[in-house]
N, C-alpha and C positions, 0 to 999 in steps of 0.2 A: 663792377662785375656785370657780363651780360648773361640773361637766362633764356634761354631756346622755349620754345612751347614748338608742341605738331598739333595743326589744327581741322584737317581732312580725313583724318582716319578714320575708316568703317572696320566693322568685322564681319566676316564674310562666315555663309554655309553653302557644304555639298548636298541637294536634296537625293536622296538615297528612297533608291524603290525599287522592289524583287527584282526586275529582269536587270542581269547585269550587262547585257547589251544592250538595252536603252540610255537612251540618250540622259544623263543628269544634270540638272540646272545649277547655276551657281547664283548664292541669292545674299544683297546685303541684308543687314538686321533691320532694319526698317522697311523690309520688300511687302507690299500686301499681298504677293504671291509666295510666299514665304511658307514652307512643308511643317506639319507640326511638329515640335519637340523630339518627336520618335523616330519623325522621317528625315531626319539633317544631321552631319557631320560636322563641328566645329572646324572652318580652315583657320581662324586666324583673323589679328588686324592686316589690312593692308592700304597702301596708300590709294590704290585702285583696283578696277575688276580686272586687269589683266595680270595682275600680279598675283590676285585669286587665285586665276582660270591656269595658272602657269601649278600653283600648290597643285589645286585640286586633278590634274592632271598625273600627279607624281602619283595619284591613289585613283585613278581611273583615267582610261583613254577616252571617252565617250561621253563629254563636255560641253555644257555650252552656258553662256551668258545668259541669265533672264532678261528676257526684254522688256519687264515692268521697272526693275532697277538698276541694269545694270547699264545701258546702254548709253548711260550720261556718265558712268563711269569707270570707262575704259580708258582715255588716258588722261585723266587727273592726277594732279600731282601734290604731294605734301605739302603746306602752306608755313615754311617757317619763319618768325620775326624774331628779333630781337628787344628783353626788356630790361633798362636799366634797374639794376635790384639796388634799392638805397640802403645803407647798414646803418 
């Protein structure tokens, strides 16, 4: 029998702050620009930031990429292998 692992996934927030015509960032969980606990919307895992930037979109036009973490991961992709399970 073979068993899947996903090894690339991050999870991703929307930084949220009053003006809602500004511009909001989209930060992985490990970003050091990363908005505190109050200021961020949970988007989700994703395999990379454009699949983020694609959620957080759904819930604001006024989007963009951090470019402390996020700029190495726009188009990364999920890392699957296979492992033989012994019974």
């Amino acid at each position: 029998m073979v068993e899947f692992k996903i090894l690339a996934m991050n999870f991703f927030y929307l930084g949220i702050n009053g003006n809602p015509f500004e511009v909001s960032k989209v930060h992985a969980d490990d970003c050091p620009e990363i908005p505190p606990m109050f200021y961020r919307s949970y988007l989700g895992p994703f395999n990379n930031a454009k699949e983020a930037l694609r959620k957080a979109r759904e819930r604001k036009k006024n989007v963009a990429p951090c470019i402390e973490c996020c700029h190495h991961r726009l188009n990364s992709v999920a890392v699957f292998f296979g492992l033989e399970k012994s019974e």
